[in-house]
KOLSEDO-458270 format. One record per residue: residue in one letter; x, y, z of N, C-alpha, C in turn. Coordinates in nm, 3 decimals, decimal comma. Layout:
// residues N
NODE  resn      n.u      n.v      n.w     ca.u     ca.v     ca.w      c.u      c.v      c.w
NODE     a        X        Y        Z        X        Y        Z        X        Y        Z
...
END
This chain:
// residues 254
NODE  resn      n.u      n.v      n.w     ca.u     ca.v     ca.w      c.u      c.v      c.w
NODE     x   -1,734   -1,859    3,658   -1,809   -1,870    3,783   -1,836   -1,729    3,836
NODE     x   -1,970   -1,733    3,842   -2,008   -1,586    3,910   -1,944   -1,573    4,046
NODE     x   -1,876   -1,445    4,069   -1,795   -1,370    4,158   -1,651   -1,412    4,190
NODE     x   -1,602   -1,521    4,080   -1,475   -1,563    4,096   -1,380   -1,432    4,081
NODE     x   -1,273   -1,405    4,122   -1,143   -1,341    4,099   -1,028   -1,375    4,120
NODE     x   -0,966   -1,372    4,019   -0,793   -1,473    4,089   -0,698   -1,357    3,996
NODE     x   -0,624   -1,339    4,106   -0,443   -1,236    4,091   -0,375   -1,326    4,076
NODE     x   -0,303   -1,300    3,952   -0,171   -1,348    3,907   -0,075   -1,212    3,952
NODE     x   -0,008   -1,226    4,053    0,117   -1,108    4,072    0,203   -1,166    3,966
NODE     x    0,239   -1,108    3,870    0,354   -1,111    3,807    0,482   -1,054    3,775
NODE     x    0,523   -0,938    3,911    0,589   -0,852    3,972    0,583   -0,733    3,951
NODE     x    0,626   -0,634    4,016    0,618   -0,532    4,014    0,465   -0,447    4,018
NODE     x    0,410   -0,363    3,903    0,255   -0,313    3,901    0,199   -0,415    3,795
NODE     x    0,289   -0,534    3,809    0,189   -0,590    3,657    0,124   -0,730    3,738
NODE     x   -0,018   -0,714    3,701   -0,091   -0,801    3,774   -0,211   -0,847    3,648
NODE     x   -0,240   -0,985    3,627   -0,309   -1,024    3,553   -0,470   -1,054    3,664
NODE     x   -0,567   -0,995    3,625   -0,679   -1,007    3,653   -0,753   -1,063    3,623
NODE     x   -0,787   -1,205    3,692   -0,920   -1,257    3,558   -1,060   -1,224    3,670
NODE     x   -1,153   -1,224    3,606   -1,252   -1,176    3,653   -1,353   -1,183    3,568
NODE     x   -1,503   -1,281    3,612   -1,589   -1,312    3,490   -1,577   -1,381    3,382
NODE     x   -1,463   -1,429    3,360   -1,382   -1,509    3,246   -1,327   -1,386    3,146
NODE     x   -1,308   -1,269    3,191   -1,205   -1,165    3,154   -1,085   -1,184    3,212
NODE     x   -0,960   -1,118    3,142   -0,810   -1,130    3,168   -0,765   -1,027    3,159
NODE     x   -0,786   -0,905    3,243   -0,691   -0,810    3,228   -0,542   -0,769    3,201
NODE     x   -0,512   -0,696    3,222   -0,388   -0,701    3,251   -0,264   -0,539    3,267
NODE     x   -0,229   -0,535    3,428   -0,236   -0,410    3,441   -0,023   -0,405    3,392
NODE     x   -0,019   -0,235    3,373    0,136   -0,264    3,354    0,191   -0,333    3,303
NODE     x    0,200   -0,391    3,208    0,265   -0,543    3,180    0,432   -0,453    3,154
NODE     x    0,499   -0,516    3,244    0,665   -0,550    3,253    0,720   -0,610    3,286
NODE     x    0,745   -0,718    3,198    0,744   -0,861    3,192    0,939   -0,888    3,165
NODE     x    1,007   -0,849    3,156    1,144   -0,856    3,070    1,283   -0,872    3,172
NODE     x    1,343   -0,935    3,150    1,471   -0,929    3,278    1,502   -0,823    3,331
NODE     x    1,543   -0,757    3,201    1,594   -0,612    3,235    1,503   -0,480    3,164
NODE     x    1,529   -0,401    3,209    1,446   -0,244    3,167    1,544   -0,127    3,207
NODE     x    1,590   -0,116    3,068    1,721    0,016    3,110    1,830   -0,059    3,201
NODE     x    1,815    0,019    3,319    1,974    0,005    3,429    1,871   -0,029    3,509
NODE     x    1,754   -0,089    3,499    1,702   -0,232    3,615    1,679   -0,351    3,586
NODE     x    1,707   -0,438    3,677    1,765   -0,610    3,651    1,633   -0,661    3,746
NODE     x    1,579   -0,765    3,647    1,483   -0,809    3,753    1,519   -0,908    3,858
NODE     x    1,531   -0,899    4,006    1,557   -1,013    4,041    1,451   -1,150    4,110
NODE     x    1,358   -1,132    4,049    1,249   -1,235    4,017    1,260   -1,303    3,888
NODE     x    1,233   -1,455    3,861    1,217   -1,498    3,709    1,071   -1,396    3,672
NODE     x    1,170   -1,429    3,544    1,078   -1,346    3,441    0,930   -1,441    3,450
NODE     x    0,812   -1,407    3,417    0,685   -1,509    3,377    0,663   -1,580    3,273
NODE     x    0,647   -1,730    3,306    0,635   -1,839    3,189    0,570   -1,744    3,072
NODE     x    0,548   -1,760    2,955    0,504   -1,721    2,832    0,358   -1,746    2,844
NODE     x    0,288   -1,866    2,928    0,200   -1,943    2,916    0,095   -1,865    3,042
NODE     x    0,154   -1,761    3,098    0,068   -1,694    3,216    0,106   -1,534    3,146
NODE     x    0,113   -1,518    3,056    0,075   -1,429    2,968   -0,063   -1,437    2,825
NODE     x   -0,046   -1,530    2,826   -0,207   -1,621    2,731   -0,327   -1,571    2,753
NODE     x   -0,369   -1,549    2,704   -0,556   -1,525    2,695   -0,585   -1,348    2,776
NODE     x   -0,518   -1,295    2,722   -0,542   -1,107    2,736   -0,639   -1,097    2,665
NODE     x   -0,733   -0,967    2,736   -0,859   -0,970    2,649   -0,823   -0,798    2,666
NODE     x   -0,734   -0,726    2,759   -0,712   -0,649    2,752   -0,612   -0,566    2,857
NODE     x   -0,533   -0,439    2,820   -0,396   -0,401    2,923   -0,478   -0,291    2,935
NODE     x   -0,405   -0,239    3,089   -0,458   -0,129    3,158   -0,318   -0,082    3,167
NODE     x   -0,270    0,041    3,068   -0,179    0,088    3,118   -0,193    0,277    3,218
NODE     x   -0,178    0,254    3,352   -0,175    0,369    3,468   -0,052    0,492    3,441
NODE     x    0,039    0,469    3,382    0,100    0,590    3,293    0,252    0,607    3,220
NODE     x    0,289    0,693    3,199    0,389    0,622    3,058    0,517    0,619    3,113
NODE     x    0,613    0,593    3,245    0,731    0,574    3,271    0,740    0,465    3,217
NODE     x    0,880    0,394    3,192    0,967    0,321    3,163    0,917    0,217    3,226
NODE     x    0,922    0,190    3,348    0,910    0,076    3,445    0,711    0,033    3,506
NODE     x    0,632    0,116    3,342    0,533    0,090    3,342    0,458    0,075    3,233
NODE     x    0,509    0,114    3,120    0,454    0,119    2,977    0,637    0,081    2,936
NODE     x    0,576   -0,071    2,896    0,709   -0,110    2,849    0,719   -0,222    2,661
NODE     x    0,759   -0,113    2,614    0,745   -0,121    2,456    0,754   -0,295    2,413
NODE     x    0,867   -0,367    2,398    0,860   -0,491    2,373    0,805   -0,574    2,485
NODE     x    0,747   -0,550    2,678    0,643   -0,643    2,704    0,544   -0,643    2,658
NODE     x    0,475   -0,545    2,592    0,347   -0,474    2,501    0,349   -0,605    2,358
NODE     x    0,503   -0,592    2,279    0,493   -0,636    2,143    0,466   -0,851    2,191
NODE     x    0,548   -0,908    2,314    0,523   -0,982    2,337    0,360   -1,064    2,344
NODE     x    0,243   -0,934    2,387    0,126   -0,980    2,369    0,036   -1,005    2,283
NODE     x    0,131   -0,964    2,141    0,057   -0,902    2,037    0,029   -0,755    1,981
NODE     x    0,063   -0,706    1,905    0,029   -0,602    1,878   -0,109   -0,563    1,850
NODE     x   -0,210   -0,611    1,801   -0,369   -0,653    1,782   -0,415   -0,600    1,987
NODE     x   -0,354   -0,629    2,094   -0,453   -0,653    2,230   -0,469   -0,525    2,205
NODE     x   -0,657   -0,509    2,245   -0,638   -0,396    2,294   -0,545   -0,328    2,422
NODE     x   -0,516   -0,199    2,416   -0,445   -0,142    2,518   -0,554   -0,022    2,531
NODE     x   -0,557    0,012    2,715   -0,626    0,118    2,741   -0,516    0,215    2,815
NODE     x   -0,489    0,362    2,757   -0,402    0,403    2,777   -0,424    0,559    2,859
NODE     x   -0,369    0,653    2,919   -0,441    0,813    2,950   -0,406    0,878    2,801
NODE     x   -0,516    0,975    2,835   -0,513    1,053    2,702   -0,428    1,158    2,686
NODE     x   -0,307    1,146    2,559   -0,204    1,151    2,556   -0,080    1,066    2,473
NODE     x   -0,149    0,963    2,544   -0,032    0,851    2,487   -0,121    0,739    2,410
NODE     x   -0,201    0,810    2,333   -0,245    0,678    2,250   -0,128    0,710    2,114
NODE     x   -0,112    0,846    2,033   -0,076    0,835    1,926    0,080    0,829    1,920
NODE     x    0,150    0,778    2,002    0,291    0,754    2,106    0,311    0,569    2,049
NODE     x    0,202    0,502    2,092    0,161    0,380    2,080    0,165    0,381    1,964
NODE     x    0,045    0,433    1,881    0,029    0,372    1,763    0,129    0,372    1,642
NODE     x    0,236    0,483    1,700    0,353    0,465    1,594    0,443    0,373    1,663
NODE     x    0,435    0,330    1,772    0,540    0,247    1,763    0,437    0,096    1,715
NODE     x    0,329    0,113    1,635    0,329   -0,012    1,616    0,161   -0,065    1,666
NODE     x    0,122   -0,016    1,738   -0,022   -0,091    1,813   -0,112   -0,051    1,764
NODE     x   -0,193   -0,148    1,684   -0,339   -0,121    1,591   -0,444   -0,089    1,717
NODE     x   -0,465   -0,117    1,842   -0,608   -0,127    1,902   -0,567   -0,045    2,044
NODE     x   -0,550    0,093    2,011   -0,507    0,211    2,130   -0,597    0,262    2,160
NODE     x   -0,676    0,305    2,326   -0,745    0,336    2,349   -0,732    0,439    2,449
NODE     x   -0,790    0,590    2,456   -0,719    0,674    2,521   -0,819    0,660    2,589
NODE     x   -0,797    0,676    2,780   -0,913    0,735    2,888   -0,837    0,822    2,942
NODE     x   -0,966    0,919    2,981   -0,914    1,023    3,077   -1,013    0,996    3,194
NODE     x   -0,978    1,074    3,331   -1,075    1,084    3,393   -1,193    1,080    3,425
NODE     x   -1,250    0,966    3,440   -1,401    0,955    3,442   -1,457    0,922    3,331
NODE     x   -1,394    0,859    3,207   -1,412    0,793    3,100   -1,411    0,672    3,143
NODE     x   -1,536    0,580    3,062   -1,583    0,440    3,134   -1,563    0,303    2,962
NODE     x   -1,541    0,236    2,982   -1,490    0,133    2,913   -1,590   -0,039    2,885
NODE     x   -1,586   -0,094    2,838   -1,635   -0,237    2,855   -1,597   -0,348    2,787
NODE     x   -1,554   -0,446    2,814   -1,432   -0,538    2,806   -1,486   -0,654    2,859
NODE     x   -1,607   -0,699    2,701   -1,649   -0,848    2,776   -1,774   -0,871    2,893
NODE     x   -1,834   -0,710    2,922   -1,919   -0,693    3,036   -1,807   -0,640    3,160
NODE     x   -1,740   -0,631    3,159   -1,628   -0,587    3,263   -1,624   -0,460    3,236
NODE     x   -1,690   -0,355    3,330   -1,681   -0,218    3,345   -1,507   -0,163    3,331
NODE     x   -1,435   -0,072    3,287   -1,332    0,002    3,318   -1,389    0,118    3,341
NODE     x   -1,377    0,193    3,463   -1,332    0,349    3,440   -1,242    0,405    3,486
NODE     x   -1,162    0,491    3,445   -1,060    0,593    3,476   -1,057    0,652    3,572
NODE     x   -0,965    0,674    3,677   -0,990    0,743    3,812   -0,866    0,800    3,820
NODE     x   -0,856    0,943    3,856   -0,728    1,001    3,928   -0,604    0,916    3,993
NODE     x   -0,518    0,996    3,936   -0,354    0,939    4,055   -0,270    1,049    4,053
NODE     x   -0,199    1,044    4,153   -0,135    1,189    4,133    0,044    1,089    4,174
NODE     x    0,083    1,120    4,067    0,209    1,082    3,991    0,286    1,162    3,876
NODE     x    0,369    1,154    3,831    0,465    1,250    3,723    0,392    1,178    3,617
NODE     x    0,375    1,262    3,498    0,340    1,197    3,341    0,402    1,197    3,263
NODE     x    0,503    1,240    3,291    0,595    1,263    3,177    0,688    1,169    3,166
NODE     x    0,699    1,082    3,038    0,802    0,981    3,036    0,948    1,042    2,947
NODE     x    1,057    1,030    3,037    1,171    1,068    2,977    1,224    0,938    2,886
NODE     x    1,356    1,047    2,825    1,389    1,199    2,760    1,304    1,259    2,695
NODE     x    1,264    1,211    2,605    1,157    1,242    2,461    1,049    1,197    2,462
NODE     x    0,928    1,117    2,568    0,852    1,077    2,552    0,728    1,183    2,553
NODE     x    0,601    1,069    2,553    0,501    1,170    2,550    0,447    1,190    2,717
NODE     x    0,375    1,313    2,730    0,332    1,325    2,889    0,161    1,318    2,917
NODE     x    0,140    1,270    2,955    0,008    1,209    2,970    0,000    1,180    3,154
NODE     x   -0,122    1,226    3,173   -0,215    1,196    3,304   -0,207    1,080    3,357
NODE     x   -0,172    1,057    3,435   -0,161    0,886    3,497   -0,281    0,898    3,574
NODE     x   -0,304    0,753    3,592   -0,442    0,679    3,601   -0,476    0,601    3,694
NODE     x   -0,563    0,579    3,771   -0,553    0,429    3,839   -0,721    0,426    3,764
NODE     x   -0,731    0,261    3,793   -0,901    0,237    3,726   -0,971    0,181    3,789
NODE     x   -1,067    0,182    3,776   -1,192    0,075    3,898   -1,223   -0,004    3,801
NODE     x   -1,251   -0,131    3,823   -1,288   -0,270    3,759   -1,401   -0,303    3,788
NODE     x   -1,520   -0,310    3,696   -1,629   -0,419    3,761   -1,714   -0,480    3,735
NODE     x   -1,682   -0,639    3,759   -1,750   -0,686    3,722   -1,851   -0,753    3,843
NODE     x   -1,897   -0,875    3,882   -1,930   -0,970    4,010   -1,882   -0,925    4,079
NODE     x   -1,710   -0,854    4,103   -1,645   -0,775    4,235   -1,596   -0,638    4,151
NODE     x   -1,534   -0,564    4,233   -1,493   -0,455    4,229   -1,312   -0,453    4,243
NODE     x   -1,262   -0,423    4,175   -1,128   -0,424    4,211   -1,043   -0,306    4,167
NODE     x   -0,971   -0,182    4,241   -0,934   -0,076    4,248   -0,784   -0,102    4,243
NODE     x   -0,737   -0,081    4,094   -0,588   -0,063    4,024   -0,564    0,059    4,046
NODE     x   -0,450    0,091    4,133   -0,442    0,232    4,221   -0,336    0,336    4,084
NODE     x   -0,250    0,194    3,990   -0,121    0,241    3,986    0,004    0,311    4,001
NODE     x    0,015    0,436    3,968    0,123    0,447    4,059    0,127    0,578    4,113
NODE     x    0,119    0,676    4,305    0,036    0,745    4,296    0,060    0,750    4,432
NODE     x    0,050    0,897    4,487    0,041    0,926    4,622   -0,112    0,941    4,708
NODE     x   -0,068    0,944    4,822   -0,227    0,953    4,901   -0,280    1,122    4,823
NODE     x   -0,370    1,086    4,866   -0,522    1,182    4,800   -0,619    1,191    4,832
NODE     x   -0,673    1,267    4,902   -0,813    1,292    4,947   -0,944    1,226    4,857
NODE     x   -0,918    1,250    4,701   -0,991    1,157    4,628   -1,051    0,998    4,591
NODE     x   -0,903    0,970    4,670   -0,924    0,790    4,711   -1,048    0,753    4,775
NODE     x   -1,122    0,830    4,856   -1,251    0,880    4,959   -1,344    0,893    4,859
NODE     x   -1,306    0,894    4,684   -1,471    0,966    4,622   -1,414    0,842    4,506
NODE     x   -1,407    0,711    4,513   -1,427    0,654    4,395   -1,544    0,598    4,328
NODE     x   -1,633    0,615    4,409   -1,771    0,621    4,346   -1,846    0,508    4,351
NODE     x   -1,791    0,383    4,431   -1,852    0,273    4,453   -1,789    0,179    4,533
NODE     x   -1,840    0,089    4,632   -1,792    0,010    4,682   -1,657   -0,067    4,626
NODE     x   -1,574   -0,090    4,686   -1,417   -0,151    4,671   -1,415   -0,299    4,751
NODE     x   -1,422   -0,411    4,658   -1,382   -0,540    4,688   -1,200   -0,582    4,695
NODE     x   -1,146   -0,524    4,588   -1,025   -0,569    4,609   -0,931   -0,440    4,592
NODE     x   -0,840   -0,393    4,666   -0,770   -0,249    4,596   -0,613   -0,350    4,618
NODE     x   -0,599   -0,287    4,526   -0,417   -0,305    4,451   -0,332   -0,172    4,467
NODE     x   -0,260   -0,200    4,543   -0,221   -0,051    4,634   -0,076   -0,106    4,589
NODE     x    0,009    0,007    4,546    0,185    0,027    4,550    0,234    0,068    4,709
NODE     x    0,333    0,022    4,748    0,405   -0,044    4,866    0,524    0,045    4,847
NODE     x    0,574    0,036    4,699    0,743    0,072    4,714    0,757    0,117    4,613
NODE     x    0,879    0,083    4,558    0,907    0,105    4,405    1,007   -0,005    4,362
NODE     x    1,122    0,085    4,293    1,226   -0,063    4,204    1,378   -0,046    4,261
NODE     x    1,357   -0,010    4,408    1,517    0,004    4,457    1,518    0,036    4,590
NODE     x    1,641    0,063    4,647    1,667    0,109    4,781    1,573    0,193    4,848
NODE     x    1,537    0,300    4,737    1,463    0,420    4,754    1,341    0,390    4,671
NODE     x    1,300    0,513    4,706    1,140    0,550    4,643    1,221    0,644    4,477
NODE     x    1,282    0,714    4,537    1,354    0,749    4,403    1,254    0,930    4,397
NODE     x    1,237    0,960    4,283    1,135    1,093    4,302    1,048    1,035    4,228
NODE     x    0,930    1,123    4,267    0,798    1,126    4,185    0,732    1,104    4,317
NODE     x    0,607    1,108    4,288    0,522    1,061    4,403    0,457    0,951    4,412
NODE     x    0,469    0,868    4,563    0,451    0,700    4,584    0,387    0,719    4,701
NODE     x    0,363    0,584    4,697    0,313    0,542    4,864    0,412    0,427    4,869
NODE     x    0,456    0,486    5,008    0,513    0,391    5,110    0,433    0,295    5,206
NODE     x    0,479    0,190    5,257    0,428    0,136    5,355    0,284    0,217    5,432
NODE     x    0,332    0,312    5,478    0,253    0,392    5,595    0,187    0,457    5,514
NODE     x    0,206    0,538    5,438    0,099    0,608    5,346    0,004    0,513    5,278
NODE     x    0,056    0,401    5,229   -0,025    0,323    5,164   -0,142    0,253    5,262
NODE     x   -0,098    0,212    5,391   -0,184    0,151    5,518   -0,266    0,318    5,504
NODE     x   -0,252    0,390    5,512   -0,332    0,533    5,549   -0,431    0,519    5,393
NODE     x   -0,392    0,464    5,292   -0,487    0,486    5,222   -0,604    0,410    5,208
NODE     x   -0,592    0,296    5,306   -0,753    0,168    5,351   -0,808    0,316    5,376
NODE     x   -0,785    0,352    5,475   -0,850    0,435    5,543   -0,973    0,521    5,417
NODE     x   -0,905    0,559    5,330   -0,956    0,633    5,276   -1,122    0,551    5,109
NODE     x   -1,002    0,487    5,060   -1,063    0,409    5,000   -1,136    0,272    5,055
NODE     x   -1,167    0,223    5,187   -1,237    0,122    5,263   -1,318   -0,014    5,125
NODE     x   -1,152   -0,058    5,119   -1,166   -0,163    5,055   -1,262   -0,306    5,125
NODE     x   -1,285   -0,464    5,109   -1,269   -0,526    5,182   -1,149   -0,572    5,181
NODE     x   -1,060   -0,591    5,059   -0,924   -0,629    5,129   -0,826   -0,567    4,978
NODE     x   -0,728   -0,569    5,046   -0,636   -0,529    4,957   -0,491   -0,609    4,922
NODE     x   -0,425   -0,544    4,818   -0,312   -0,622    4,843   -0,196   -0,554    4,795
NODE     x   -0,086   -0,558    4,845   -0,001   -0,457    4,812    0,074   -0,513    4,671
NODE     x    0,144   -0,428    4,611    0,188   -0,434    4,444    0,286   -0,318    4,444
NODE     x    0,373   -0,343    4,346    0,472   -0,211    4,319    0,555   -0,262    4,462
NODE     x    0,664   -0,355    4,404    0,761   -0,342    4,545    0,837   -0,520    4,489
NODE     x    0,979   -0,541    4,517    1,048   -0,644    4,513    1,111   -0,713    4,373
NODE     x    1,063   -0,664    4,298    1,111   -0,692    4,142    1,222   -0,630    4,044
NODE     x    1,257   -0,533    4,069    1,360   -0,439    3,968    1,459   -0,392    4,086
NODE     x    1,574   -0,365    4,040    1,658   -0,329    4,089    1,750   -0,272    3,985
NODE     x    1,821   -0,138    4,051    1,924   -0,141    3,949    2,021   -0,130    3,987
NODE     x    2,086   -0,214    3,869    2,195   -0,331    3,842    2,329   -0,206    3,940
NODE     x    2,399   -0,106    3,890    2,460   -0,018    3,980    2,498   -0,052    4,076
NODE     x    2,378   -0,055    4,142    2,358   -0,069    4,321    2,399   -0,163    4,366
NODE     x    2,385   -0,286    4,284    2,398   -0,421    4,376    2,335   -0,434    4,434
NODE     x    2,332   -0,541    4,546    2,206   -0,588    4,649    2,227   -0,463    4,754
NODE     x    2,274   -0,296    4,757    2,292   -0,261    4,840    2,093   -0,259    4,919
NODE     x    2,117   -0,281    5,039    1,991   -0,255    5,131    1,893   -0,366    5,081
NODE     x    1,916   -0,507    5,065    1,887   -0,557    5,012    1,746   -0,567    5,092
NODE     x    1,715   -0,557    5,207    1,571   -0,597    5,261    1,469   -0,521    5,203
NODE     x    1,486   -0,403    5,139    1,379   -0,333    5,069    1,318   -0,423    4,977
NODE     x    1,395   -0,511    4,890    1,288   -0,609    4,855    1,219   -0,703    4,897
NODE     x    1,165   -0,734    5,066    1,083   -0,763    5,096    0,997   -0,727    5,252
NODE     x    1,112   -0,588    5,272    1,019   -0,554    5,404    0,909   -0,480    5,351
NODE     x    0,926   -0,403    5,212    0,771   -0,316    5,197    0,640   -0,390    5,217
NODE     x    0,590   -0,523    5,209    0,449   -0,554    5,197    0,433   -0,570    5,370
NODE     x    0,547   -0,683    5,436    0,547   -0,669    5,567    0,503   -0,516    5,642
NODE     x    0,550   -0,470    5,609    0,529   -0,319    5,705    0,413   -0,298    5,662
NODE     x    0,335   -0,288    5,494    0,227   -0,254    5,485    0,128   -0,338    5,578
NODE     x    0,118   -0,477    5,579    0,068   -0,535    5,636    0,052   -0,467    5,833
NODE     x    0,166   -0,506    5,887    0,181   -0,425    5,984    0,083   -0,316    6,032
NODE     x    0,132   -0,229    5,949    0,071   -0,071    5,955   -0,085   -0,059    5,923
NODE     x   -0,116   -0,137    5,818   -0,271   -0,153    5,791   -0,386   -0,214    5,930
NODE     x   -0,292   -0,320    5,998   -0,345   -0,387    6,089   -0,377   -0,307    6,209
NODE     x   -0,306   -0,181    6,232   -0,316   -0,092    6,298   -0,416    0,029    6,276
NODE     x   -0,439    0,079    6,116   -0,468    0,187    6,088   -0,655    0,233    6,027
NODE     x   -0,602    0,069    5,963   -0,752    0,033    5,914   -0,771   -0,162    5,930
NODE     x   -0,780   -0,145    6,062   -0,792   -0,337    6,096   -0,950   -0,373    6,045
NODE     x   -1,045   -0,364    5,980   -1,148   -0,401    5,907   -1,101   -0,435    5,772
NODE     x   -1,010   -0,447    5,717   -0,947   -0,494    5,554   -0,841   -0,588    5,553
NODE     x   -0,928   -0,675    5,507   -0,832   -0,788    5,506   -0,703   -0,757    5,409
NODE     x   -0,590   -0,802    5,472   -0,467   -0,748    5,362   -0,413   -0,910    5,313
NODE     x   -0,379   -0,928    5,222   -0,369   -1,006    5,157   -0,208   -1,036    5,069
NODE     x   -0,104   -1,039    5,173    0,057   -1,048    5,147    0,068   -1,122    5,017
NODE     x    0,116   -1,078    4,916    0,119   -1,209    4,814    0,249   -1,200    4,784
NODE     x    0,362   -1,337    4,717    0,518   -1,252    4,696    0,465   -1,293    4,537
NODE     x    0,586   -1,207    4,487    0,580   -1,201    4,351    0,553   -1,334    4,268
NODE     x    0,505   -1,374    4,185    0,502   -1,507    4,115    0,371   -1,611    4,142
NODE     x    0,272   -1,568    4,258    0,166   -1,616    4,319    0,043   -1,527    4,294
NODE     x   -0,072   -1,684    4,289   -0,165   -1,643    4,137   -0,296   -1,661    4,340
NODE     x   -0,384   -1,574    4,331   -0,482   -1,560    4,466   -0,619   -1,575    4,391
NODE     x   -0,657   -1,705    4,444   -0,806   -1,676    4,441   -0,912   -1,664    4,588
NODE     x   -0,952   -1,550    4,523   -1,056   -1,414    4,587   -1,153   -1,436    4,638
NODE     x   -1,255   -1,451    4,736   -1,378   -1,450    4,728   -1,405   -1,376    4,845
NODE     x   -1,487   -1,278    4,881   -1,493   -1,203    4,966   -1,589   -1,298    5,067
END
């Protein structure tokens, strides 16, 4: 159906996109655990992983490029990756690696990809490879802005075309933000401002934890979208924000 869009949150930055009768699929980290983080969301039926036509991976940490949720989809999906980490991939295994950099444009079914700035760490530890992290613009009937993972930026202001849906990070996978660079609540409400979505929805927040910690501060897994919400309503009240909790599939229509 022309201009349909429906979000599958499937926790954390991994969000299945269909759009046009395309199935994206951003981040996929799909697995109980990852290292010394425990998911405390069920994992996703097998059956809301089905029909990938293609992964958007935004850059190579652990808790975003994740080796066996990857082998779960097939090794054959294409994967669109920053340039860097395609030949990382292909030895561990993935026939259909696709490197973008900045302002490199894609097509997937009639579904535009292009590559857009994020300013985040690239480097995946100990030994991994370091590569440019990414967020991408989507478009097909709508527009939908995969921020992944990434602090405010004056550039959010130059993505080069109208924004129907932006997918904005909220938090991260614990008490804290941890290091690297994120958006919080308030930074993230500050970034409508910049990118003047019609609505958005927050992502990156309530899913991982590590195990260590215990439930210490346990409300961090669900005051981040609240406050975004909050703060957006204040900062940029023209964008509709769109609360979703983890495990809930949104259909879109502006």
């Amino acid at each position: 159906m022309t201009g349909r869009l429906a979000l599958d949150y499937l926790g954390h930055s991994t969000v299945a996109i269909d759009l046009d009768g395309i199935r994206l699929l951003t981040d996929p980290v799909t697995r109980s655990r990852i290292g010394p983080l425990r998911r405390v969301e069920p994992v996703p039926l097998r059956d809301r992983l089905q029909g990938v036509d293609a992964v958007l991976i935004s850059h190579v940490h652990w808790d975003h490029l994740d080796i066996p949720s990857l082998r779960a989809l097939g090794r054959g999906t294409p994967i669109f990756v920053p340039a860097g980490a395609g030949g990382w991939l292909r030895r561990a295994g993935f026939s259909d690696v696709r490197e973008l950099a900045v302002g490199d444009t894609a097509d997937v079914g009639g579904v535009a990809i292009r590559a857009v700035p994020a300013i985040h760490s690239g480097f995946r530890p100990p030994l991994g490879p370091t590569a440019p992290p990414l967020g991408f613009v989507i478009r097909g009937s709508r527009t939908v802005y995969f921020a992944g993972d990434t602090d405010l930026f004056d550039g959010m202001a130059e993505l080069g075309e109208p924004i129907d849906m932006a997918l904005i990070p909220v938090w991260g996978w614990g008490p804290t933000l941890g290091r690297g660079r994120h958006l919080d609540p308030l930074r993230a409400a500050q970034s409508l401002r910049l990118i003047r979505p019609i609505a958005a929805m927050p992502i990156h927040w309530g899913t991982y934890w590590p195990h260590a910690l215990g439930r210490i501060f346990p409300e961090r897994l669900v005051e981040p979208p609240a406050a975004f919400v909050e703060f957006a309503a204040e900062l940029a009240p023209d964008v509709q924000t769109v609360p979703t909790a983890v495990g809930d599939v949104v259909e879109w229509e502006a």
